[in-house]
C-alpha positions as CSV (number, residue, x, y, z in Angstrom):
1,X,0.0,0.0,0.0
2,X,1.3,3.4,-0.7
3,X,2.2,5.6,2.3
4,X,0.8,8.8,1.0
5,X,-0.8,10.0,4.2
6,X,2.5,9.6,6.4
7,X,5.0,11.3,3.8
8,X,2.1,13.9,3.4
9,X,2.1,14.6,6.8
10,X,5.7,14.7,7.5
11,X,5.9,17.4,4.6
12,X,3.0,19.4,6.1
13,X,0.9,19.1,3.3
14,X,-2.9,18.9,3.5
15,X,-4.9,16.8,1.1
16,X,-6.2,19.8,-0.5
17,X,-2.2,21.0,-0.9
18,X,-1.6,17.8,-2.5
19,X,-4.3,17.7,-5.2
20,X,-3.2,21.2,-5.9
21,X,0.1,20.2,-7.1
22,X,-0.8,16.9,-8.7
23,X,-3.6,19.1,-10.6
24,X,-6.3,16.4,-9.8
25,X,-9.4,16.8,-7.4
26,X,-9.1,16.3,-3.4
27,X,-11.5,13.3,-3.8
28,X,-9.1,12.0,-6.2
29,X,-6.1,12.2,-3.9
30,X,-8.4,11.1,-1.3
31,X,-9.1,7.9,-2.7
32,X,-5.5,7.2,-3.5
33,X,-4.8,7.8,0.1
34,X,-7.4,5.4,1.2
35,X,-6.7,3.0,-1.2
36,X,-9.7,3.3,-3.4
37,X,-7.8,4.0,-6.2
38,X,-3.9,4.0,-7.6
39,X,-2.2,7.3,-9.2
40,X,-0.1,6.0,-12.7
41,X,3.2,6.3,-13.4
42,X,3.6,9.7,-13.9
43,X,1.8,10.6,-10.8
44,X,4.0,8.3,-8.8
45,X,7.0,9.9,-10.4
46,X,5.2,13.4,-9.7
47,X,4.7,12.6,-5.8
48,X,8.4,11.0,-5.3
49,X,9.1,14.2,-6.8
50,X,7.2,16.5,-4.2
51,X,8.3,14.2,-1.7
52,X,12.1,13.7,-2.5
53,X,11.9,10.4,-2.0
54,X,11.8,7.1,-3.8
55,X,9.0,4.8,-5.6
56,X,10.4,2.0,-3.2
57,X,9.7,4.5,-0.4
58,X,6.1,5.7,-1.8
59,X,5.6,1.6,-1.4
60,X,7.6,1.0,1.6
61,X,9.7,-1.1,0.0
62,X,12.7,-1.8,1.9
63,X,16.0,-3.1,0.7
64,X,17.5,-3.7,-2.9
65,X,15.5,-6.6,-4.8
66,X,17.7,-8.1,-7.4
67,X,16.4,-10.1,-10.2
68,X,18.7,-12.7,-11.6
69,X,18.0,-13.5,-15.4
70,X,19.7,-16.6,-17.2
71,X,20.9,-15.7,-20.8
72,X,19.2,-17.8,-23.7
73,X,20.7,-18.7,-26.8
């Protein structure tokens, strides 16, 4: 789940703040903070932005995830 109300918070933004910048409707950002809906890419991109942090902190991914692939011939 994406941790859009806690980074909000910490940057002292208020839902209304937030769909300003994103140029979308509060109930929009709303439901992505409740988890009724999902921004796309470029939103995600656009909130790591505001938030100067990473997709894998938007997520709360934590740690480096490495995918091995084997070559074919």
């Amino acid at each position: 789940m994406l941790k859009l109300k806690e980074y909000r918070q910490l940057n002292n933004y208020s839902q209304r703040d937030m769909a300003k910048l994103l140029k979308i409707t509060q109930a929009s950002y709303w439901r992505w903070e409740n988890g009724e809906t999902i921004p796309n890419a470029s939103q995600i991109l656009t909130l790591c932005k505001i938030f100067e942090i990473t997709p894998n902190d938007l997520f709360g991914i934590k740690g480096v995830h490495r995918v091995a692939f084997e070559k074919t011939r």
